[in-house]
C-alpha positions as a Python dict, from the first residue, in 0.01 Angstrom:
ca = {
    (1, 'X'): (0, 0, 0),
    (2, 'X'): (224, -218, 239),
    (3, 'X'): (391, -526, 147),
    (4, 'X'): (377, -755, 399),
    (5, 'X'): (327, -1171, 428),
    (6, 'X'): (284, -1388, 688),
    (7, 'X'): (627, -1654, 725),
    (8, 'X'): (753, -1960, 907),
    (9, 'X'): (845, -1853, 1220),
    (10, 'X'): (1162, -1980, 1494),
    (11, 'X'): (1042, -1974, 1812),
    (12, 'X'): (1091, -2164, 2161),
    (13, 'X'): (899, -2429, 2244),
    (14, 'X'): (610, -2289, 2533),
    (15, 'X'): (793, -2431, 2778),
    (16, 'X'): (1099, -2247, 2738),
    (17, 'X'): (1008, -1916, 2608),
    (18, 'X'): (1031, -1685, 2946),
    (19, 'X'): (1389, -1860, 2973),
    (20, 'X'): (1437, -1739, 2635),
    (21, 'X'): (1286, -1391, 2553),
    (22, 'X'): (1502, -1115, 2647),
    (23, 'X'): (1546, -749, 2617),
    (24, 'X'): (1705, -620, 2285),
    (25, 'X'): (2031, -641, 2237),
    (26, 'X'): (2112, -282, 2205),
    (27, 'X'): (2000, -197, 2618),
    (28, 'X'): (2253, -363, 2736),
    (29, 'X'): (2614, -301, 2833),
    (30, 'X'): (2843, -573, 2805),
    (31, 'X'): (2895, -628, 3161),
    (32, 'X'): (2531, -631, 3225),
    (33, 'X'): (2513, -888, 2922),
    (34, 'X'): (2765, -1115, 3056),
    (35, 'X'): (2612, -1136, 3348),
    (36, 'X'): (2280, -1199, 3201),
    (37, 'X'): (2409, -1490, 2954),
    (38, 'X'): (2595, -1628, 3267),
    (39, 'X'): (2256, -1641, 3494),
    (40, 'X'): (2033, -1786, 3201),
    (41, 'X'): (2233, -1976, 2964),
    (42, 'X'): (1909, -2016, 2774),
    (43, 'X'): (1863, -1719, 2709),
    (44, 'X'): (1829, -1549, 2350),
    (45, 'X'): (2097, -1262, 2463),
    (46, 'X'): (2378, -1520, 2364),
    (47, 'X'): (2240, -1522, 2010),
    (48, 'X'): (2211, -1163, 1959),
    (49, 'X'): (2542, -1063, 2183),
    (50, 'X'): (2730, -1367, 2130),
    (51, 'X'): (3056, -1192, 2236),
    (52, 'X'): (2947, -1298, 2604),
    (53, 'X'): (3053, -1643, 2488),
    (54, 'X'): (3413, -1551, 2513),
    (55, 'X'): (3672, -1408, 2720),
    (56, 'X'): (3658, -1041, 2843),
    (57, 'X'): (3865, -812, 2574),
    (58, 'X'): (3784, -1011, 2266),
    (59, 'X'): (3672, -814, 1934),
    (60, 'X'): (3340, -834, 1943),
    (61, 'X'): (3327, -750, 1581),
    (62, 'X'): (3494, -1050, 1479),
    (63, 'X'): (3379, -1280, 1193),
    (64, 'X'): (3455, -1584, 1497),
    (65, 'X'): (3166, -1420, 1723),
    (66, 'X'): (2881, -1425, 1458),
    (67, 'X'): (2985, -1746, 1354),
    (68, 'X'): (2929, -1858, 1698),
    (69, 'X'): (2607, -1685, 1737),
    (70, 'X'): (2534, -1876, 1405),
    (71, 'X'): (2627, -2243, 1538),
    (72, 'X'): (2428, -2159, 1877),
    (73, 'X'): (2119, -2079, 1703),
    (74, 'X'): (2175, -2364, 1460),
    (75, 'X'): (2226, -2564, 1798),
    (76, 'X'): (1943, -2519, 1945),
    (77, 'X'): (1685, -2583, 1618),
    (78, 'X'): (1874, -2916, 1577),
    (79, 'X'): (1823, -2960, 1958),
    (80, 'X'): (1447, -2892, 1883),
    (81, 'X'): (1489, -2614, 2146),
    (82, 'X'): (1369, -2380, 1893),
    (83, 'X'): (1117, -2487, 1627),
    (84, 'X'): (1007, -2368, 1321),
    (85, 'X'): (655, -2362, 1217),
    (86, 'X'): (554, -2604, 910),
    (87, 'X'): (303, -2333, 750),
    (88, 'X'): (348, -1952, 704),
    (89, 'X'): (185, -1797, 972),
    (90, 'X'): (123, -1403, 1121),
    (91, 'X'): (139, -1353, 1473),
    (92, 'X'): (-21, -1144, 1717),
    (93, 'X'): (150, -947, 2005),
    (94, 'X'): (19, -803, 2335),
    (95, 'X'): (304, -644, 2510),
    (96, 'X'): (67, -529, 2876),
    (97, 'X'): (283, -266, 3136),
    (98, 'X'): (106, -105, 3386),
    (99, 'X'): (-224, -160, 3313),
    (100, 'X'): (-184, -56, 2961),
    (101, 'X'): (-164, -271, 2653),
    (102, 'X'): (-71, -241, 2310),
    (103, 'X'): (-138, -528, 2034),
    (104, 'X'): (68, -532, 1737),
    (105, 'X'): (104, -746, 1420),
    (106, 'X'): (409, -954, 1342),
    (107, 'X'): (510, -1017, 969),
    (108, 'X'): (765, -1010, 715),
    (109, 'X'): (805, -712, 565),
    (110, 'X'): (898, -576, 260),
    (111, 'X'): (1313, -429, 194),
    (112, 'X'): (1175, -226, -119),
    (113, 'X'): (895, -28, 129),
    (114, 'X'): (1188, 34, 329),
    (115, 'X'): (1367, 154, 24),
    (116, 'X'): (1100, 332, -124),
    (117, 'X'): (997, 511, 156),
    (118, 'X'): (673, 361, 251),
    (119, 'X'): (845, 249, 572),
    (120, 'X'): (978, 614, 683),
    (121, 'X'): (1275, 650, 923),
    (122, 'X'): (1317, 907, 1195),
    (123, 'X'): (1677, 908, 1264),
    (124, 'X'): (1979, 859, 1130),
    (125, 'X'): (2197, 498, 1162),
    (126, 'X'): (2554, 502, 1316),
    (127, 'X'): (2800, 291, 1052),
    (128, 'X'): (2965, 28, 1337),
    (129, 'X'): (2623, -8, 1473),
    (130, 'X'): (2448, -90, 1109),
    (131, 'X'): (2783, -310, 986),
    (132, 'X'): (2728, -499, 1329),
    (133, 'X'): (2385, -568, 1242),
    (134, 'X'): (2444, -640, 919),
    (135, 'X'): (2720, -896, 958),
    (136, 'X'): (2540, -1083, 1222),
    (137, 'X'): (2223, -1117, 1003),
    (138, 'X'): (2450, -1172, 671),
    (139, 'X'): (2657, -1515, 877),
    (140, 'X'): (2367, -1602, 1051),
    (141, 'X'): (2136, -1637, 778),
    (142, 'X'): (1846, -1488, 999),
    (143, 'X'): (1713, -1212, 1164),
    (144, 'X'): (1675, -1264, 1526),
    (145, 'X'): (1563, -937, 1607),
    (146, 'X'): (1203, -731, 1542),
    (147, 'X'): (1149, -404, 1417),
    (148, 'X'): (908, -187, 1602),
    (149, 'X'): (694, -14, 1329),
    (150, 'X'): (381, 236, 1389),
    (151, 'X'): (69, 292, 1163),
    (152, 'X'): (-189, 491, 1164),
    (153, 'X'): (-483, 411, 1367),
    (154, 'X'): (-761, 467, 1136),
    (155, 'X'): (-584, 101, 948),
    (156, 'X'): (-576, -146, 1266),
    (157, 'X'): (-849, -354, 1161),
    (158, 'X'): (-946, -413, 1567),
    (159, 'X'): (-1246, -657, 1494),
    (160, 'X'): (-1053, -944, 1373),
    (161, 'X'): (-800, -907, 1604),
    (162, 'X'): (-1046, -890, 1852),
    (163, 'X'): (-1173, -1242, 1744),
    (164, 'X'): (-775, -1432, 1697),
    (165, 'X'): (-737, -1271, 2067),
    (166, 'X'): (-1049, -1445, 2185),
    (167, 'X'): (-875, -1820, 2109),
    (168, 'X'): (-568, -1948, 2372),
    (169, 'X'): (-257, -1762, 2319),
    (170, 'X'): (37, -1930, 2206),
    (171, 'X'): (245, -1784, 2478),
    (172, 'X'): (132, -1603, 2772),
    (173, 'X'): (374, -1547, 3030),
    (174, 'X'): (587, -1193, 3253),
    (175, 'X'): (887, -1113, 3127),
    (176, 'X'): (1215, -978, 3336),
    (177, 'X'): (1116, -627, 3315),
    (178, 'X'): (756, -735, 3426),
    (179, 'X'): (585, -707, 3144),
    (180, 'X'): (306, -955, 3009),
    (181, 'X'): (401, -1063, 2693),
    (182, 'X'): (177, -1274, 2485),
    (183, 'X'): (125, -1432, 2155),
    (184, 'X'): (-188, -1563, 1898),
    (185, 'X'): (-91, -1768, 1610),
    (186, 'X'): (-275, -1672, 1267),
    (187, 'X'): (-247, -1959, 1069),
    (188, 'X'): (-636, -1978, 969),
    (189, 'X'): (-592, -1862, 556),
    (190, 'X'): (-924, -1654, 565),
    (191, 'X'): (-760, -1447, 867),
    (192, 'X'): (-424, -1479, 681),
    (193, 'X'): (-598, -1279, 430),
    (194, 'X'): (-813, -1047, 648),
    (195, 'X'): (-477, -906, 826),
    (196, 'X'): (-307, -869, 434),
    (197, 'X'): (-586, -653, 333),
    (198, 'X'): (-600, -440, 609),
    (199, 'X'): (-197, -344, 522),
    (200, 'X'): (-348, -320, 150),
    (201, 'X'): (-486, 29, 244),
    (202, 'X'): (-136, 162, 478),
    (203, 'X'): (17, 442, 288),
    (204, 'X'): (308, 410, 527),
    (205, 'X'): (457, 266, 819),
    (206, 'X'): (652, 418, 1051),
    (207, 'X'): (968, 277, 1225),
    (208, 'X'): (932, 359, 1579),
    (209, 'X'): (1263, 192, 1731),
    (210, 'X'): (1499, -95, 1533),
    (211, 'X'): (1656, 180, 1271),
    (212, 'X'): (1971, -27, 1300),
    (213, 'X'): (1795, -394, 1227),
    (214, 'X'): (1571, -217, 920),
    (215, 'X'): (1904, -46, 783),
    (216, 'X'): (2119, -399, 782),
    (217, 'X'): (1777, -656, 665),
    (218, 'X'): (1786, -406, 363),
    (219, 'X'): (2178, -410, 329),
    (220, 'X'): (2177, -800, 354),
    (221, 'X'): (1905, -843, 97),
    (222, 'X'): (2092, -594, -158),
    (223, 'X'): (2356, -800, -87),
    (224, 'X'): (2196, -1100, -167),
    (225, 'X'): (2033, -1001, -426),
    (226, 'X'): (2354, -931, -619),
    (227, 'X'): (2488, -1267, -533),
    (228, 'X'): (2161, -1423, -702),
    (229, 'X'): (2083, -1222, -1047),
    (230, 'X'): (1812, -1401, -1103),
    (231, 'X'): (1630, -1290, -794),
    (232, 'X'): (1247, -1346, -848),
    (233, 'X'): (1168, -1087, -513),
    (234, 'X'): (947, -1345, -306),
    (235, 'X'): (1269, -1475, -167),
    (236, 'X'): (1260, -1447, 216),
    (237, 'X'): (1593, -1192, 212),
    (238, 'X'): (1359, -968, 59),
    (239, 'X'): (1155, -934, 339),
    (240, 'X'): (1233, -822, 718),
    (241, 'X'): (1070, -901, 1044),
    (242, 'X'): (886, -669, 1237),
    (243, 'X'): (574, -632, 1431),
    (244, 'X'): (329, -298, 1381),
    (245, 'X'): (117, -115, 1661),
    (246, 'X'): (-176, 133, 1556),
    (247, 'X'): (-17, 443, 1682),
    (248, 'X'): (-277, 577, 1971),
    (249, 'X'): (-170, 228, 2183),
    (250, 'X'): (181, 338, 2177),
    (251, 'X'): (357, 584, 2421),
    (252, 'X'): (664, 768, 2403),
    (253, 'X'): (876, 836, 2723),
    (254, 'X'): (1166, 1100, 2760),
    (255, 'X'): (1479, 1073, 2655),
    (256, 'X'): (1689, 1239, 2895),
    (257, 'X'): (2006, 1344, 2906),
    (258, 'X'): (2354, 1363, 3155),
    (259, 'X'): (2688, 1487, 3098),
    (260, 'X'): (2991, 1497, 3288),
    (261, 'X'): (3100, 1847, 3337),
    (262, 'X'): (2958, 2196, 3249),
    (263, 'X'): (3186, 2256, 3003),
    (264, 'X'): (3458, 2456, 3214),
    (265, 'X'): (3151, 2660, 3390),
    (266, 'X'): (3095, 2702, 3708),
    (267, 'X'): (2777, 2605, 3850),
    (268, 'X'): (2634, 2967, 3883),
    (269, 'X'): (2838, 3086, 3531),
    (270, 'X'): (2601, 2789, 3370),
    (271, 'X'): (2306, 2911, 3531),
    (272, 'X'): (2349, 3263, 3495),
    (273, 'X'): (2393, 3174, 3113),
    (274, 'X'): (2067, 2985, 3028),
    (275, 'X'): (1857, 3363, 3040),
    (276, 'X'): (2090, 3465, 2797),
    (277, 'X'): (1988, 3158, 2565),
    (278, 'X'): (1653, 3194, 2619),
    (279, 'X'): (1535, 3053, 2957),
    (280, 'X'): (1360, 3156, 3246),
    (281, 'X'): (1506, 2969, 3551),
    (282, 'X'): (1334, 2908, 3866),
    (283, 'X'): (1520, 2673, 4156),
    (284, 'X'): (1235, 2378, 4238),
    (285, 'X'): (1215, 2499, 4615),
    (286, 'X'): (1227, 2127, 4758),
    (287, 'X'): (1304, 1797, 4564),
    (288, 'X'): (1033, 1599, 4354),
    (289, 'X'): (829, 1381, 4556),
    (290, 'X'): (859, 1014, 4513),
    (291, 'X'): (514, 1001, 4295),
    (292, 'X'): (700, 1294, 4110),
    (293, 'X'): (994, 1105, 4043),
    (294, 'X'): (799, 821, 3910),
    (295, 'X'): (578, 1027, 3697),
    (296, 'X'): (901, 1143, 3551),
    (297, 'X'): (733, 1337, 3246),
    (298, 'X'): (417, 1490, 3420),
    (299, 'X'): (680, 1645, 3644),
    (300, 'X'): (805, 1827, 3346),
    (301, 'X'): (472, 2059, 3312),
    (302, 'X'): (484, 2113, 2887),
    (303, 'X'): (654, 2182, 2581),
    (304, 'X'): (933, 2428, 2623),
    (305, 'X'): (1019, 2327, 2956),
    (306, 'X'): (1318, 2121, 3111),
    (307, 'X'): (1383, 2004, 3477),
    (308, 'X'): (1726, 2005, 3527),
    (309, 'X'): (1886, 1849, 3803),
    (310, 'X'): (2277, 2045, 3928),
    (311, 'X'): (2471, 1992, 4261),
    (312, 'X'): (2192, 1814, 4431),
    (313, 'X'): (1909, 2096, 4326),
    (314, 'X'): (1634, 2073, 4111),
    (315, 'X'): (1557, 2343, 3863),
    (316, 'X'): (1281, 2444, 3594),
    (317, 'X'): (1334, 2587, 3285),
    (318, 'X'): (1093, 2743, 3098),
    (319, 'X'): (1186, 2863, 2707),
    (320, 'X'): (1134, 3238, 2584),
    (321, 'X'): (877, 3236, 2302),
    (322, 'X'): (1123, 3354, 2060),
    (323, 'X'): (1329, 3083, 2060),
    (324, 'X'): (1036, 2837, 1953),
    (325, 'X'): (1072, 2678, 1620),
    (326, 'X'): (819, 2600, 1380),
    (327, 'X'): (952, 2355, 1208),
    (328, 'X'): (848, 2002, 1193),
    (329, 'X'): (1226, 1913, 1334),
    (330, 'X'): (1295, 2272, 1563),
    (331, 'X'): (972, 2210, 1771),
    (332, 'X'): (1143, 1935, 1936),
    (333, 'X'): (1241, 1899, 2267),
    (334, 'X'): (1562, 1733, 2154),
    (335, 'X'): (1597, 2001, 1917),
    (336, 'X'): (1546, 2286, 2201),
    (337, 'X'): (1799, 2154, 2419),
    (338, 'X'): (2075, 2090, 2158),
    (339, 'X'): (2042, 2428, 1974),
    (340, 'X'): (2002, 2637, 2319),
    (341, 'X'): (2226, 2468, 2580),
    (342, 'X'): (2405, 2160, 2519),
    (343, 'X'): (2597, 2316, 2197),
    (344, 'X'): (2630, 2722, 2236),
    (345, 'X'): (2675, 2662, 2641),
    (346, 'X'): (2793, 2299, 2703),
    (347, 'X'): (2997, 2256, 2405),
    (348, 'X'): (2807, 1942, 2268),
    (349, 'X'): (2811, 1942, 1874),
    (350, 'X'): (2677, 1581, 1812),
    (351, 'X'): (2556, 1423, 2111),
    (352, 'X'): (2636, 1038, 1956),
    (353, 'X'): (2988, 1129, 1990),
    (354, 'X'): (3066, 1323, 2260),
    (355, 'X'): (3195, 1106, 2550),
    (356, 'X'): (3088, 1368, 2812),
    (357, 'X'): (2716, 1232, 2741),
    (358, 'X'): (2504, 930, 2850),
    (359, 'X'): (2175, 879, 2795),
    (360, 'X'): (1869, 781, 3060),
    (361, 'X'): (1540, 640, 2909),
    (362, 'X'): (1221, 832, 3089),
    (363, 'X'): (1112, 499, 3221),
    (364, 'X'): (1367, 523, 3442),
    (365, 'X'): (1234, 843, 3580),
    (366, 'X'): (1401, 1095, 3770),
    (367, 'X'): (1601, 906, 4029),
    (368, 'X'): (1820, 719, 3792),
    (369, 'X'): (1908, 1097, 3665),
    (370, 'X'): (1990, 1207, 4028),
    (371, 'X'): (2168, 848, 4103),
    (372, 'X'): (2374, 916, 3770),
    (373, 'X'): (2526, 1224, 3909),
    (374, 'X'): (2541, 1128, 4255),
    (375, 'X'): (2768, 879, 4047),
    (376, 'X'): (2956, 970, 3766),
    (377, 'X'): (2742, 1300, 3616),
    (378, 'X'): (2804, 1661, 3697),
    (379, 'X'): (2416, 1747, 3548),
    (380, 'X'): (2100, 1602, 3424),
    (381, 'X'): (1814, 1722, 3188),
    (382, 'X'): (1457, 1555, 3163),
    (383, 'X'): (1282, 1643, 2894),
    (384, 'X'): (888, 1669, 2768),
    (385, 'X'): (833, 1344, 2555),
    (386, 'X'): (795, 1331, 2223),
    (387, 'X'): (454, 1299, 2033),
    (388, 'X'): (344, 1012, 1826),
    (389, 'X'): (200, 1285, 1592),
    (390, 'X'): (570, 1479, 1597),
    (391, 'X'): (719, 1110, 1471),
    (392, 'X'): (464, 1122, 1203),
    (393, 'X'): (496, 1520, 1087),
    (394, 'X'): (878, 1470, 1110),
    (395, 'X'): (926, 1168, 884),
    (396, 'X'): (608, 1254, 644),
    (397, 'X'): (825, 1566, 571),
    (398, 'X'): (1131, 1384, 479),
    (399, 'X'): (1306, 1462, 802),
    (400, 'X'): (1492, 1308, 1073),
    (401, 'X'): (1495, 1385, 1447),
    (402, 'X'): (1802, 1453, 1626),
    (403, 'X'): (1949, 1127, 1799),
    (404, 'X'): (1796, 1017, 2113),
    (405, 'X'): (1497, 1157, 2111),
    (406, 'X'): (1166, 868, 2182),
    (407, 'X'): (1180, 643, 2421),
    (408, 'X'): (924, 384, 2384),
    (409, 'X'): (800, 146, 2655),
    (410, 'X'): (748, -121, 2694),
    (411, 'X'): (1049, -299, 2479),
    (412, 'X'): (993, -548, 2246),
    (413, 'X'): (1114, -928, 2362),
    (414, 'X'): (1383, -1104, 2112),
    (415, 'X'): (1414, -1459, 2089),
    (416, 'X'): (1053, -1481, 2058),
    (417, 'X'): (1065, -1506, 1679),
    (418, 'X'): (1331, -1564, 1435),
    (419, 'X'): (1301, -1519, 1074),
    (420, 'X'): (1504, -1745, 837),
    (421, 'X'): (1630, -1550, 536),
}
């Protein structure tokens, strides 16, 4: 059983809220932040990065920078800019992309799930990344950002969602990245209670992205919790916001990969190396079409296979059956390209920290991995997406997936809610 409750939500006023929704904070580099905050002073990126509120060079990490994300977003609640609602509420969410849409539930919920396991991770949490998260919460006295959480489909009680959804949204409106983004208000106590009992019967949740803001709402509330003794648990830093999707709505791209050099290889020593690992490699005898490209993952015909893109040529890899773990964990994709190429060829022992990497989300699609090292890459991999299911086996088992390895689309929008702790 889940432990969730609706809450009083801080949210812009209708007239304001494309101004203010933005990206999450963690897709960002700082220069495309600053720019950002510059060109929209409204928007919610100066909260959540406030370190484009000073000079160039300035420790982003300092206690000065949360405290000015702190007296922004108390700034704009005393401005009325932001509001917060007078009753506990739940909200609905329709994120639509592309002709697909996916309709999730927004709540408080609860610190001990996460703790206890009923909310199950995938991946592990970098320390500066967490602390960061954690301070900014912590001096803030809010969370500004949502957790993306999954559940099972079987629990997504679809007929009285299908009636809140019926009413005028709260906000309706295209984001940046083109996405329609729109919100119900559940404020009506019988549906209050409806949406409760249908998280009565979850057995878990799954985080699907948001490790980092899960991992620092729970170290905040420990931390609060020791500060008040007499903690009764229905205080609000016991809880953590988040919105959950039934799972067969959701879609996870590729998580590709680049990398700088080859490791002290030549072009043809790498090559000639990958049938040694395990691969059959056949040269792609003209580039990807511009549908192909797009398509990004379809172009990428299965499991086992990579496209890898080297000195302006396409190539397909294809893995020998042996190599083929069973394993909840081994049958990944990630997994397949770490423990075959990147490490015993490429020299890559933990792909977080290894400043030869970057990182291109399969949204993207294949061009941004050819502009990349047209730019500043020596080679690119696209991978097969992982499955919703894999997610599930992976984390039911206890496990965790190596880093980088879902993409999901589209992102969620902060500065659309704000959760008072």
């Amino acid at each position: 059983m889940a432990n969730v409750k609706p809450f009083r939500a801080i949210r812009p006023r209708r007239t304001y809220c494309r101004e203010v929704a933005t990206l999450p904070y963690d897709v960002f580099t700082e220069k495309q932040a600053r720019e950002a905050v510059a060109a929209n002073p409204r928007s919610f990126l100066k909260i959540v990065r406030p370190e484009t509120m000073f000079p160039e060079g300035t420790d982003m990490y300092g206690d000065e920078v949360y405290l000015k994300a702190r007296d922004e977003l108390d700034a704009d609640i005393r401005s009325n800019f932001l509001k917060q609602d007078e009753t506990e509420c739940y909200y609905i969410y329709r994120q639509v992309m592309q002709g697909r849409s996916q309709t999730g539930i927004v709540a408080c919920y609860s610190v001990d799930d996460y703790l206890n396991n009923v909310i199950k991770k995938h991946e592990f949490t970098r320390h500066d990344k967490e602390t960061d998260r954690t301070k900014h919460i912590d001096i803030c006295n809010a969370q500004t950002g949502m957790v993306f959480l999954a559940f099972q489909k079987q629990y997504n009680p679809e007929e009285l969602i299908g009636q809140i959804t019926k009413r005028a949204p709260l906000y309706d409106f295209i984001s940046r990245d083109e996405v329609r983004q729109i919100v119900w208000k559940v404020d009506d106590p019988q549906e209050i209670e409806g949406l409760t009992r249908a998280f009565d019967r979850m057995e878990s949740l799954y985080i699907a992205d948001g490790h980092h803001r899960c991992a620092s709402a729970a170290a905040v509330a420990l931390k609060r919790r020791k500060e008040h003794p007499d903690y009764n648990g229905t205080e609000e830093f016991n809880y953590f916001m988040a919105v959950a999707f039934p799972h067969d709505q959701l879609v996870i791209c590729p998580y590709n990969r680049v990398m700088k050099d080859l490791n002290g290889l030549t072009d043809e020593q790498f090559l000639a190396a990958l049938p040694e690992h395990g691969f059959d490699v056949e040269r792609v005898p003209q580039e990807f079409t511009e549908e192909e490209k797009q398509r990004g993952a379809n172009t990428v015909r299965g499991k086992g296979e990579f496209a890898v893109y080297l000195s302006g040529c396409w190539y397909r890899l294809k893995a020998h059956p042996e190599i083929l773990k069973k394993d909840p964990v081994g049958t990944l994709e990630s997994s397949l390209l770490q423990d075959n190429i990147l490490e015993p060829i490429l020299g890559v022992k933990d792909i977080r920290a290894d400043k030869r990497m970057d990182f291109v989300g399969g949204i993207k699609g294949f061009e941004e991995i050819e502009r990349r090292c047209k730019e500043d890459m020596k080679i690119g991999f696209a991978l097969y997406p992982t499955s919703l299911e894999e997610l599930f086996r992976v984390t039911d088992a206890g496990l965790v997936m190596p880093p980088k390895s879902t993409w999901f689309e589209p992102k969620l929008q902060s500065g659309l809610f704000i959760h008072r702790i």
